[in-house]
N, C-alpha and C positions, 0 to 999 in steps of 0.2 A: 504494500500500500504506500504511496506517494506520500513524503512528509511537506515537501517543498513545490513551490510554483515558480519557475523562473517568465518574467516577462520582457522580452527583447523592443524596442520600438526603432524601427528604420524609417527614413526617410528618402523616398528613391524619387530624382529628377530622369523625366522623360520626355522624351518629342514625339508628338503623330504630324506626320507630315501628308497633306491632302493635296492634291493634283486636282485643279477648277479650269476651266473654260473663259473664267471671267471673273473679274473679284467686286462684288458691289454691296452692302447691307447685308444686303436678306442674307446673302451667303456666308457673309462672314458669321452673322448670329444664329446660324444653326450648324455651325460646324461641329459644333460637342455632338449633335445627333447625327451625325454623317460613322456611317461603319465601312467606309473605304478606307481609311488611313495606312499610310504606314507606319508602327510602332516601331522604335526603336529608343533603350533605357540608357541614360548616359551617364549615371552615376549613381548608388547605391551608399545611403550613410547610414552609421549606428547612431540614433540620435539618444536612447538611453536603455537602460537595463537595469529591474528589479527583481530582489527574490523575496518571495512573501512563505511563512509560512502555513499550513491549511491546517495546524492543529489550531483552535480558537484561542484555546489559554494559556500559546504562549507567546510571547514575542520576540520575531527577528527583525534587526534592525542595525547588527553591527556585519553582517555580511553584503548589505544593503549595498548595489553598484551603481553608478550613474556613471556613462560614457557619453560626451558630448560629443558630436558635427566628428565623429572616427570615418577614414572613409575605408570601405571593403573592397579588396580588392578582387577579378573579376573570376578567378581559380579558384577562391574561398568557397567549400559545398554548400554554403549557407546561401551564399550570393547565386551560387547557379542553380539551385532548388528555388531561391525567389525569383529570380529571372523567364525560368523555364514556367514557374505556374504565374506568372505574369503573363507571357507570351501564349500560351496556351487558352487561358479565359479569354484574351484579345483576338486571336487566330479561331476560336470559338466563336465570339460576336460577330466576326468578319462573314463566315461559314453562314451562319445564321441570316445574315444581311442578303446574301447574295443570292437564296433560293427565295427572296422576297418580292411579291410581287406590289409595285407603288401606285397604286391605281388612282387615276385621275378624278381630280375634282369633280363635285358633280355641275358645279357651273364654272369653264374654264374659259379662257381666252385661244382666239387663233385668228386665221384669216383663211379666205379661199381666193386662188387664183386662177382664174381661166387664160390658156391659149391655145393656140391653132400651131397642130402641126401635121402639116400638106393639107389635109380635108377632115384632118377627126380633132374636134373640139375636145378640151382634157382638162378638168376641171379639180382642184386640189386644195382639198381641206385637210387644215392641221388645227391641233388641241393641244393646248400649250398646260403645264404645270405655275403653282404659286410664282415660283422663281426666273421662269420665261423660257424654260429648254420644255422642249418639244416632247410629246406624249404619244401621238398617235396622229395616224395620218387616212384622210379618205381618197378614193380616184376614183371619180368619174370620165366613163367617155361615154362621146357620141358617134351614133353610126358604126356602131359596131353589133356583133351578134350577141346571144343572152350567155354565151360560152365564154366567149370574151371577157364581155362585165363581171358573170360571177367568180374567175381568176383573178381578174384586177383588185376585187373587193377583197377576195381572201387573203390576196397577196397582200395588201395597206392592215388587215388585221394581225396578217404573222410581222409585218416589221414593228406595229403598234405594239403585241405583246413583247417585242425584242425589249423594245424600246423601255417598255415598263417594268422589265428587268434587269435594266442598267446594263445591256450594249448599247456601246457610242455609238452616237450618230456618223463619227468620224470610220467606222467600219462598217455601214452601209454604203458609204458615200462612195469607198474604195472600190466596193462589190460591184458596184450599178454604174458608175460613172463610166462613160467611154462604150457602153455595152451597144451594139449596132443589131435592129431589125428593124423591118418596118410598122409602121411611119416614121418615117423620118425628114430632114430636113429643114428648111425655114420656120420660126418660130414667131410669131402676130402673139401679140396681148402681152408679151413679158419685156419690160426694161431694160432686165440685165443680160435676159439672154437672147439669140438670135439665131441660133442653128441647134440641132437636137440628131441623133446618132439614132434614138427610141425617145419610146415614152419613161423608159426608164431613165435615162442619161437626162432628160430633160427634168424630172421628178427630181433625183437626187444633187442635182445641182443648184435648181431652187432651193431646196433645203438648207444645200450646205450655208449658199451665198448667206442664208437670208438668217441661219443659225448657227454658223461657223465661221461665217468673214472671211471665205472662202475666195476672196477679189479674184484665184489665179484661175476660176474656172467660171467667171462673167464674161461677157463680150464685149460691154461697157461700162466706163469705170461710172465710181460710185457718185451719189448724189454729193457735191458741196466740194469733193476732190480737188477740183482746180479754182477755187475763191479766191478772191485778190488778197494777196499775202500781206496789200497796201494798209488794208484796213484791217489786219490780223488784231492788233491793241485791244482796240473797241470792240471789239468782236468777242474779246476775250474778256471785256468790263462786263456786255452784258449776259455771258453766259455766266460770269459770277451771280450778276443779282437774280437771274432768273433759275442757278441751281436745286432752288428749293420747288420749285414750281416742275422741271422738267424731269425731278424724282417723281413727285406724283404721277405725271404723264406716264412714268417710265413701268414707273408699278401698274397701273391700269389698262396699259395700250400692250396689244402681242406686239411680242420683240417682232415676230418676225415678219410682219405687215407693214413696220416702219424702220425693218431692217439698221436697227440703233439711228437712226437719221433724223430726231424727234426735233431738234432744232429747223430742220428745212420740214417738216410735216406740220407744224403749229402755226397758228391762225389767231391774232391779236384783233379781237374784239372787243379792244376797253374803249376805243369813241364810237362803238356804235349803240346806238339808240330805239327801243324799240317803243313802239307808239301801242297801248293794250288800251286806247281806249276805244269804243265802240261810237259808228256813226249814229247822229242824231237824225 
């Protein structure tokens, strides 16, 4: 039977290191909930040590240790017995994260874009998440047969579940880009693009452009790119005073329908005037 309780107390510093797309708010203040990280512990201290003992009528008090800020080194069994069931609970939440599926709000943000490529209209909705990365994706076409449509549909469902199990957008984008069937060709209705390989090559480069800042796979550059440098100052006075204003926008509006370009998409209506009153 155990006369004595030893109690050890360490203090171990660690870094999780996250890999983002973008770094703005919302992201920063939910990274404790993010189970992507990588863990890694960088130093392991004895902050103190007691021994008590568990008969009640007696008392110890002259064997009593207290070790302050000692650091362990990394061959100590003590230190690789905490390390390893550190990393194990951690490489555990990870595991846990990853067969998780993040399903989309049920009232979300996106945009839908129509264009023409040769004769078949192709119409593309996305659903965007709280933080403005992409969810899930619909395809429509026209003039096609009911074969057609119900592959196009299934196919926007399996990248949407990809998607909501956290495969990057950036390995679709690889998969599809460049891919050559028909229709092909000229592209009507889209800004940035202008020729198309498939429906597919044209799909995923929308995407990337519009959710990945993908400029090297537009045809024309981006909205405000070439701005007179002249007036660059001023330019830069009022996106200060207007930063607080263009966060709102930015939280509200789909990223990817204003493709971050929220300064050239906004509309100053503070001298206009609207008359609510009714003719006599």
């Amino acid at each position: 039977m155990a006369k004595y309780i030893v109690e050890t107390y360490y203090n171990c510093s660690f870094k999780v290191t996250h890999y983002l797309d973008e770094v703005n708010e919302n992201q920063l203040s939910n990274l404790e909930k993010r189970d992507d990280g990588k863990f890694e512990i960088i130093s392991v201290k004895l902050d103190n040590r007691k021994t008590k003992s568990l008969d009640k009528g007696e008392k110890f008090n002259k064997n009593q240790k207290e070790i302050k800020q000692t650091n362990l080194k990394s061959d100590n069994p003590t230190v690789k017995n905490l390390i390893n069931d550190t990393n194990q609970k951690f490489e555990k939440k990870i595991h846990e994260g990853i067969n998780k599926r993040f399903s989309m709000p049920d009232r979300r943000k996106g945009y839908i874009q129509k264009a023409t490529i040769g004769d078949h209209k192709v119409y593309l909705h996305t659903g965007e998440y709280e933080d403005g990365k992409i969810g899930e994706i619909f395809i429509d076409t026209s003039k096609e047969g009911e074969l057609v449509k119900a592959l196009m549909n299934n196919f926007a469902i399996a990248i949407s579940l990809g998607l909501q199990y956290g495969v990057p957008l950036d390995e679709f984008v690889s998969a599809y880009v460049d891919t050559k069937f028909e229709p092909s060709g000229k592209v009507y209705g889209n800004d940035r693009i202008l020729s198309a390989s498939s429906i597919l090559d044209y799909i995923f480069r929308e995407l990337a452009i519009s959710y990945l800042n993908r400029e090297d796979l537009a045809h024309t550059p981006s909205i405000g790119s070439n701005a007179d440098k002249s007036g660059a100052t001023k330019e830069s006075e009022i996106e200060d005073e207007q930063s607080k204003f263009l966060k709102i926008v930015k939280d509200i509006t789909s990223k990817g329908f204003v493709r971050n370009n929220y300064q050239k998409k906004l509309v100053d209506l503070s001298d206009i005037r609207i008359n609510l009153k009714g003719k006599k």
